[in-house]
MIBABA-309148 format. One record per residue: chain; x, y, z of N, C-alpha, C in turn; residue number from 0. Coordinates in pm, whole numbers. Atoms other than C-alpha are relative to their C-alpha. Layout:
<recs>
{'A'; {X; Y; Z}; {X; Y; Z}; {X; Y; Z}; NUM}
...
</recs>
This chain:
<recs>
{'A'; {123; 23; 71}; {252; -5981; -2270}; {22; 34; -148}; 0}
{'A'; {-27; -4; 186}; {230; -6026; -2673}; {-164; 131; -3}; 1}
{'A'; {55; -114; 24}; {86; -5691; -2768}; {-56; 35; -151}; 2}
{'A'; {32; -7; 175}; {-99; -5654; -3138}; {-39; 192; -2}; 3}
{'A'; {77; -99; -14}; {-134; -5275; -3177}; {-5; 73; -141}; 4}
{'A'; {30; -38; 176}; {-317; -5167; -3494}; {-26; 180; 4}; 5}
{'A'; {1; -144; 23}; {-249; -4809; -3595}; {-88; 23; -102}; 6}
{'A'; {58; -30; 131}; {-465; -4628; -3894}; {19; 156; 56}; 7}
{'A'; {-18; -144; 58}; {-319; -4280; -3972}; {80; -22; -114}; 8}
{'A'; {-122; -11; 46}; {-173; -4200; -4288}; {98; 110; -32}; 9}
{'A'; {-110; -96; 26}; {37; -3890; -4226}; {91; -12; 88}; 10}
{'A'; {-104; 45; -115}; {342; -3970; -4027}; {74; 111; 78}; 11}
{'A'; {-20; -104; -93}; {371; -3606; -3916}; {-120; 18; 88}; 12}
{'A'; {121; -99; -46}; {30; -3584; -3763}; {24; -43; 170}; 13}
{'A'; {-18; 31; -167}; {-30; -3598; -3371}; {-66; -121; 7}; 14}
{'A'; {59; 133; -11}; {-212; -3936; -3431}; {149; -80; 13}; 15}
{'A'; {-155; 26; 17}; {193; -4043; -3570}; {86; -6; 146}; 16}
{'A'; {-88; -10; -87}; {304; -3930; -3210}; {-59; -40; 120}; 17}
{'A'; {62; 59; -71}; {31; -4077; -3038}; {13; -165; 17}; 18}
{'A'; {-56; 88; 43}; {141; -4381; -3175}; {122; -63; 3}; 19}
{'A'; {-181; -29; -41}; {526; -4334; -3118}; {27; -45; 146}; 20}
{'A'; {-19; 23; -204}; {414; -4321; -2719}; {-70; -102; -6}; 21}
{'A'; {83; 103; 15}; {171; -4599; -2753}; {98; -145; 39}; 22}
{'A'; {-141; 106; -11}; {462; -4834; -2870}; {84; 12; 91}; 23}
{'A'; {-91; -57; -83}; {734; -4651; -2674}; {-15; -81; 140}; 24}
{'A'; {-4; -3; -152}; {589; -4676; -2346}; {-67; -201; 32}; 25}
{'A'; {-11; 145; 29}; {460; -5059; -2471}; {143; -102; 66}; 26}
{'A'; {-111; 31; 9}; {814; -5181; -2484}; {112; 31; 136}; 27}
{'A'; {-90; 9; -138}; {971; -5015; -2160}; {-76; -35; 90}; 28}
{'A'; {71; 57; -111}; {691; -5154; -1972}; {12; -190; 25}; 29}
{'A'; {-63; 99; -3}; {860; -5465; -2093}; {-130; -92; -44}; 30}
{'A'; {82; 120; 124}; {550; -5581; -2361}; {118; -58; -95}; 31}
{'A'; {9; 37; 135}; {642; -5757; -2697}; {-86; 78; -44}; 32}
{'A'; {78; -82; 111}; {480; -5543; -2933}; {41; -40; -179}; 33}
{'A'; {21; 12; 161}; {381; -5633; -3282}; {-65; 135; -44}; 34}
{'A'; {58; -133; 65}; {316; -5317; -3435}; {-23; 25; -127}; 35}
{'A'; {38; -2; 127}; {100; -5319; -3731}; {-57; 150; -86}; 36}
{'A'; {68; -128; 71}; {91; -4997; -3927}; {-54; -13; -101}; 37}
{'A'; {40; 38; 65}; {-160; -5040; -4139}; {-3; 62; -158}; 38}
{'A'; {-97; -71; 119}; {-78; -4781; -4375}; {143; -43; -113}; 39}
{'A'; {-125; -26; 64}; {264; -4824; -4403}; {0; -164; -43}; 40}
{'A'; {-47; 146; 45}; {236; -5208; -4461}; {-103; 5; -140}; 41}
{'A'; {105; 4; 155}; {-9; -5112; -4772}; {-131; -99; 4}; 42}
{'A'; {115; 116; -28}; {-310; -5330; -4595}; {-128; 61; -56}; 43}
{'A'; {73; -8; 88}; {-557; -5366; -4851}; {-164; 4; 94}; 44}
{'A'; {47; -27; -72}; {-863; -5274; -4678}; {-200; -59; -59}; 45}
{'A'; {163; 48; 67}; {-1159; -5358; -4964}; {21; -172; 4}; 46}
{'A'; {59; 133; 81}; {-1338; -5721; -4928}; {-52; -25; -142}; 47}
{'A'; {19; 12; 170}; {-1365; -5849; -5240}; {-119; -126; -6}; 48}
{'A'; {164; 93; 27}; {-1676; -6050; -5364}; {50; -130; 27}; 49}
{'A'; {-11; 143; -62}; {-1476; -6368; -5337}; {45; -38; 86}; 50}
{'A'; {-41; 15; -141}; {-1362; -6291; -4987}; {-115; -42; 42}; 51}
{'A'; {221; 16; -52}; {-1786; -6226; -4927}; {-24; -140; -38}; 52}
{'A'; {27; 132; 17}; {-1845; -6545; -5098}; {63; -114; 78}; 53}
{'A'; {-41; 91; -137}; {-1633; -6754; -4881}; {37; 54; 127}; 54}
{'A'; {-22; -20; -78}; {-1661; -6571; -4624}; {-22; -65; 155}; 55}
{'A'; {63; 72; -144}; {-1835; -6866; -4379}; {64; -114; -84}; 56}
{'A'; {-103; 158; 15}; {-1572; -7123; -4528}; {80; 23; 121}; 57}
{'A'; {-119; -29; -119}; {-1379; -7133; -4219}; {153; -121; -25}; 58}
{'A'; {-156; 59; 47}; {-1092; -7370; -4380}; {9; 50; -149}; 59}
{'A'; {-61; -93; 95}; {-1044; -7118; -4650}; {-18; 115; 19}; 60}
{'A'; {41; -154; 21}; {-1174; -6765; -4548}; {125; 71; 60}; 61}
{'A'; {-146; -79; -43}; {-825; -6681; -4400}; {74; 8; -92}; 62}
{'A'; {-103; -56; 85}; {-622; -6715; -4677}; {37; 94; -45}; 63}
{'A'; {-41; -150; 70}; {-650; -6388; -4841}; {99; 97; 137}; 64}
{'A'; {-68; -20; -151}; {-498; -6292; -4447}; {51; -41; 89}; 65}
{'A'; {-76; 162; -76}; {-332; -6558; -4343}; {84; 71; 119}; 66}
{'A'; {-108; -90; -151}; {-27; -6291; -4168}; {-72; 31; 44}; 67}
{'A'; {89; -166; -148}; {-300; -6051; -3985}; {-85; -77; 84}; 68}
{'A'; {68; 117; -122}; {-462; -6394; -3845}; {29; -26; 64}; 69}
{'A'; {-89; 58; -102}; {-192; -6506; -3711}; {44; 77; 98}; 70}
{'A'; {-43; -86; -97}; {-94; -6184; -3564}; {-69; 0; 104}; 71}
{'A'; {108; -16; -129}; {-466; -6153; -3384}; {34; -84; 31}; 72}
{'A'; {-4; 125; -67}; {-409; -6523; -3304}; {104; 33; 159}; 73}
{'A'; {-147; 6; -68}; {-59; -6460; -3157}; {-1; 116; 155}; 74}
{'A'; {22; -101; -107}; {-194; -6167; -2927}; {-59; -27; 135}; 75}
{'A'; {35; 53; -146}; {-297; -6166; -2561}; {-39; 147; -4}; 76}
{'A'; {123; -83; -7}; {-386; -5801; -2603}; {42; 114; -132}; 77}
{'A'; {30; -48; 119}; {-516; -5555; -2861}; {12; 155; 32}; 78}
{'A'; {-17; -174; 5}; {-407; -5156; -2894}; {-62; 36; -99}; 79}
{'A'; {42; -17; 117}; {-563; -4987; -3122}; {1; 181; -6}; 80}
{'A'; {-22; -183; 8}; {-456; -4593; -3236}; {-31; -12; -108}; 81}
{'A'; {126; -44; 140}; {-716; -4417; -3471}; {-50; 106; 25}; 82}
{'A'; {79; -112; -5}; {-819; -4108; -3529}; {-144; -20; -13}; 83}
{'A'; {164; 47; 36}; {-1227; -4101; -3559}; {-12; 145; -93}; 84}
{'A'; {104; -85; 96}; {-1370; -3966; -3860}; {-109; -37; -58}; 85}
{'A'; {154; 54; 26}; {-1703; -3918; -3940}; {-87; -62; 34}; 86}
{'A'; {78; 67; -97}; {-1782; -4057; -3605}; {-9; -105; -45}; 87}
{'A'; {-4; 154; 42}; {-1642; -4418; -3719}; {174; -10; -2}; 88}
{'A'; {-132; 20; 15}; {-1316; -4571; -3782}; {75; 27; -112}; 89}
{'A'; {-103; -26; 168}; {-1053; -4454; -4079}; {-56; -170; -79}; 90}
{'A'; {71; 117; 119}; {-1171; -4717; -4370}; {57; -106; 45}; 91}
{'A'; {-89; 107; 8}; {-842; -4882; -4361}; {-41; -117; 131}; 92}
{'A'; {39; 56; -94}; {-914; -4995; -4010}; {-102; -63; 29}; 93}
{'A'; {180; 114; -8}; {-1291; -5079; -4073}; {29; -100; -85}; 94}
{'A'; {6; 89; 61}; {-1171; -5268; -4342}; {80; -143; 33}; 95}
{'A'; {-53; 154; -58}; {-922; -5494; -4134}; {-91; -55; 108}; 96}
{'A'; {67; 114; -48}; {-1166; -5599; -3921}; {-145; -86; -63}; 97}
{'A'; {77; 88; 75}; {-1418; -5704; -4193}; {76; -109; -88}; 98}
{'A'; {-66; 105; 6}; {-1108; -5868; -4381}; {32; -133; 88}; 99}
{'A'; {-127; 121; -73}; {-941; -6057; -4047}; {-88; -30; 92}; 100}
{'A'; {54; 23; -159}; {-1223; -6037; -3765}; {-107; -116; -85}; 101}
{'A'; {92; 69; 24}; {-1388; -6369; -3937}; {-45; -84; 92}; 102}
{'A'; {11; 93; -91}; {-1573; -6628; -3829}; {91; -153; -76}; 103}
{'A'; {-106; 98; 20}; {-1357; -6895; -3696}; {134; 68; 29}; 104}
{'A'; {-138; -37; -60}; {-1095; -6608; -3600}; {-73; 21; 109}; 105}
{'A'; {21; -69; -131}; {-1286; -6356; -3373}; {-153; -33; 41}; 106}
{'A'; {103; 86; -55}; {-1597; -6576; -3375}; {-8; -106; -25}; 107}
{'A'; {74; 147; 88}; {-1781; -6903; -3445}; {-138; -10; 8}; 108}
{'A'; {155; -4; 23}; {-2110; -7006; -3535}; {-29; -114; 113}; 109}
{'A'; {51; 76; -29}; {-2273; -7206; -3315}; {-169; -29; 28}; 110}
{'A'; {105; 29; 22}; {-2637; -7362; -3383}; {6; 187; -37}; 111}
{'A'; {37; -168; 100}; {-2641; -6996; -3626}; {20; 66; 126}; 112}
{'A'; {7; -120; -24}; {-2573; -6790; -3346}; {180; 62; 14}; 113}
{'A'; {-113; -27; 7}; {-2245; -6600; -3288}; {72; -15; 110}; 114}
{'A'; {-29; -2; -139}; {-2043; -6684; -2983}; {203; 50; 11}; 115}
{'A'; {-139; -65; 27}; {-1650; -6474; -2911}; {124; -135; -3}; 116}
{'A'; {-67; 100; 31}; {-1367; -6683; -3040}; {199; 79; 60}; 117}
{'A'; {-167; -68; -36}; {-1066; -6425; -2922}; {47; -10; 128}; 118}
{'A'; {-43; -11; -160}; {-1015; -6544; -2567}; {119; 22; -9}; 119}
{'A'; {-163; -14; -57}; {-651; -6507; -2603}; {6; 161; -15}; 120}
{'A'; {-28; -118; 11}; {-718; -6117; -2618}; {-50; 32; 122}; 121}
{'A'; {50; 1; -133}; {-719; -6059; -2251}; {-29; 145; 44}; 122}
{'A'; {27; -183; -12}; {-671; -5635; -2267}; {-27; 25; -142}; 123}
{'A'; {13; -58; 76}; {-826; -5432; -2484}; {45; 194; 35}; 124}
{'A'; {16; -108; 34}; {-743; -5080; -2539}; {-34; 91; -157}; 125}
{'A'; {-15; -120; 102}; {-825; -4768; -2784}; {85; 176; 17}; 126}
{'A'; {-112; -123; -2}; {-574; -4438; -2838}; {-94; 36; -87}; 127}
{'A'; {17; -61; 159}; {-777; -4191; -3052}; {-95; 135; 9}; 128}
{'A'; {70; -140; -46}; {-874; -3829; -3100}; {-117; -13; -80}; 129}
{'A'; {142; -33; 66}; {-1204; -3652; -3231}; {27; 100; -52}; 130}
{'A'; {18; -141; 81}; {-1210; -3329; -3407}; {-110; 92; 92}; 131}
{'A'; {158; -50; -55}; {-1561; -3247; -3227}; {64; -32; 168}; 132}
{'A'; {-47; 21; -133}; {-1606; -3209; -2844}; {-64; -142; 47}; 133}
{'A'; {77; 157; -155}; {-1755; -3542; -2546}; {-138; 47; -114}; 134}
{'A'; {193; -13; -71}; {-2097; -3352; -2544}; {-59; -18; -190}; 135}
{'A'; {50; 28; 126}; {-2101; -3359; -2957}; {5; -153; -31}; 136}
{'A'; {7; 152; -19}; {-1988; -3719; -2935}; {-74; -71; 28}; 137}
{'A'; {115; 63; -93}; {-2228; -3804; -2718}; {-132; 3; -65}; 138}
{'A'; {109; 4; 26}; {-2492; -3631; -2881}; {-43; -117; -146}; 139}
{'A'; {-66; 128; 97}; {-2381; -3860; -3199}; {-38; -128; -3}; 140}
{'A'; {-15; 103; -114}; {-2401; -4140; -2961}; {130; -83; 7}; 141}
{'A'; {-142; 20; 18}; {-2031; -4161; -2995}; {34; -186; -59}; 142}
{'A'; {-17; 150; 9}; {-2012; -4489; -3192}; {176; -86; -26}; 143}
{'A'; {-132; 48; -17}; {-1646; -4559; -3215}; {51; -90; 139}; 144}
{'A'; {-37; 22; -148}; {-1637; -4564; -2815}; {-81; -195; 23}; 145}
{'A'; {120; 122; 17}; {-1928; -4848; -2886}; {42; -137; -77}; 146}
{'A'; {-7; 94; 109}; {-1751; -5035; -3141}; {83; -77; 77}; 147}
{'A'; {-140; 30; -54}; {-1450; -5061; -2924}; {-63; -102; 142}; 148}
{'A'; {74; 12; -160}; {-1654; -5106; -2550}; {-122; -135; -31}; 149}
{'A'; {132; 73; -15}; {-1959; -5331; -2676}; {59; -132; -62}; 150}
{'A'; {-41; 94; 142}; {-1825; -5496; -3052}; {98; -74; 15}; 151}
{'A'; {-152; 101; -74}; {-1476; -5591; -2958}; {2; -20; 78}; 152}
{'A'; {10; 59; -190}; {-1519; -5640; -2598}; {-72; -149; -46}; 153}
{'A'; {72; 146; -20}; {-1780; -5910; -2690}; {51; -111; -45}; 154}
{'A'; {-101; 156; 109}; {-1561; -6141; -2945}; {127; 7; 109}; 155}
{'A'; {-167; 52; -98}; {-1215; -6127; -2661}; {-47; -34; 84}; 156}
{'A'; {14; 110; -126}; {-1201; -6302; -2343}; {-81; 64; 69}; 157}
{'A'; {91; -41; -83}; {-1470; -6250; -2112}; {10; 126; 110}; 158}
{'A'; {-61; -60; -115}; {-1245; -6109; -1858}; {12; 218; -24}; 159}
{'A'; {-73; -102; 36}; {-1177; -5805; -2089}; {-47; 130; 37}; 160}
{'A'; {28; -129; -39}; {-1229; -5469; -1959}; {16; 122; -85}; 161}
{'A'; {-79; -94; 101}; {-1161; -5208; -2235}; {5; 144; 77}; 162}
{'A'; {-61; -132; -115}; {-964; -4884; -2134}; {-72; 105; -170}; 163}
{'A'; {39; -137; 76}; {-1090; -4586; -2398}; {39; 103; 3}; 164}
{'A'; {-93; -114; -37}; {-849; -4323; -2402}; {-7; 109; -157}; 165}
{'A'; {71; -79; 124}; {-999; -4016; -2622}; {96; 169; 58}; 166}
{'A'; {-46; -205; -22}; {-840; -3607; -2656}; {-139; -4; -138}; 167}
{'A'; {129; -68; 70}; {-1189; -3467; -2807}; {46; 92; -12}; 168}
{'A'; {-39; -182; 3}; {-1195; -3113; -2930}; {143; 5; -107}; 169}
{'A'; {-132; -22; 67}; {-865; -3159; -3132}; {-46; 137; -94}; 170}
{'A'; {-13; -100; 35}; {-1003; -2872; -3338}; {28; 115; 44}; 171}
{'A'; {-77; -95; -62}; {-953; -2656; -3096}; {62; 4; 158}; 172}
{'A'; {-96; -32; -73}; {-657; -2773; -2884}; {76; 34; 26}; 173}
{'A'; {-110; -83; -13}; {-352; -2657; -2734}; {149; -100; 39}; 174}
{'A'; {-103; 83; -26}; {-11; -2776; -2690}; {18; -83; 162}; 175}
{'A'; {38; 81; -132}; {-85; -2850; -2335}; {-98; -108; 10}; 176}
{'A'; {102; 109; 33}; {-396; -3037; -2393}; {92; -139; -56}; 177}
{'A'; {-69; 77; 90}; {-215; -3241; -2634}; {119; -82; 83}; 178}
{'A'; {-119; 3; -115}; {109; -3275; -2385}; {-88; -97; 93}; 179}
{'A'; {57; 86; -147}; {-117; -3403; -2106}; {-78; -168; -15}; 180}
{'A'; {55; 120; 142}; {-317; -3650; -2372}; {144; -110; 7}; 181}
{'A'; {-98; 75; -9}; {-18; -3797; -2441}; {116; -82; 136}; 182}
{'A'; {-8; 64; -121}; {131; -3851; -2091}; {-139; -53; 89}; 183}
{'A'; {108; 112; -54}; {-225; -3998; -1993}; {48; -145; -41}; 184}
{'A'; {14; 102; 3}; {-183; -4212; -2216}; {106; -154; -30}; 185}
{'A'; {-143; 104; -33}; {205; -4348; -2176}; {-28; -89; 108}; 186}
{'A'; {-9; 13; -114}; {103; -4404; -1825}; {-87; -91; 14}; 187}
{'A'; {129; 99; 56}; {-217; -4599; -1917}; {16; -99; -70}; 188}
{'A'; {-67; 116; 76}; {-20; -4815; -2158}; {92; -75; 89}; 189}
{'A'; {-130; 68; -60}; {260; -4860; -1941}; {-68; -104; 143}; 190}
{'A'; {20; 116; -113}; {24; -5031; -1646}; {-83; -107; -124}; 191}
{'A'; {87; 98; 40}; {-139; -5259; -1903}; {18; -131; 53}; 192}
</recs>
């Protein structure tokens, strides 16, 4: 299976970095393809720009400014996605590739004005990604990351798609075991995708 998995950390020592390491890792001996887009390290520009907004419902020009990261979603069958959550949302960089690349005409279309999902070739979805805070603060929150991932992206990929949500909460105050067990969840969780 062609694997698109979009990272957003940018410290390449942090435990997001090694969450990411197993992500791919266990990707690859499970015998995916993996395209692995670090969004960091590829310098992905993350602000729309007024004349992205302005053509942004040209659908035979609103890709250009993203022509590679179209083709990548295009090229995928399923979507990883490792992210830390801050501020109970997604790192910028990451909100900002899917207001750059998730257009319509990629990950939707208009039809008679309403919006209907255009990513059937994204048959799995997953998310990799810690919290700082615990579930029950998440929750109280109304944990919208889990929402963005489970409701937002579920609805634009293939019907079929089930999204997996794989969270270590509490990172402020975990332990090397926690962390240890986190990470073999979620080799093991990648590796049946």
């Amino acid at each position: 299976m062609r694997v698109l998995v979009l990272y957003a950390h940018p410290d390449p020592a942090s435990f997001g970095a090694g969450l990411h390491a197993a992500v791919v890792s266990s990707l690859r001996e499970a015998g995916h393809e993996v395209d692995d887009c670090d969004l960091y390290a590829e310098g992905f520009d993350a602000v729309l720009s007024r004349s992205e907004r302005v053509g942004y419902h040209d659908i035979a020009g609103n890709t250009a400014p993203v022509a590679g990261y179209v083709e990548r979603v295009r090229a995928a069958e399923a979507l990883v996605l490792c992210f830390p959550v801050w501020n109970f949302g997604y790192p910028a960089i990451l909100k900002g590739f899917f207001d750059r690349v998730f257009l319509p005409g990629v990950s939707f279309k208009l039809v008679a004005g309403k919006a209907r999902p255009n990513l059937w070739n994204i048959r799995k979805l997953v998310a990799v990604t810690t919290y700082g805070g615990s579930r029950w603060r998440a929750l109280l929150m109304g944990d919208p990351p889990r929402k963005l991932v489970c409701r937002v992206l579920r609805a634009v990929c293939h019907p079929t798609v089930r999204p997996r949500y794989l969270a270590h909460y509490d990172m402020n105050r975990s332990t090397t075991e926690s962390r240890s067990t986190f990470v073999k969840n979620v080799a093991k969780n990648i590796g049946s995708l």
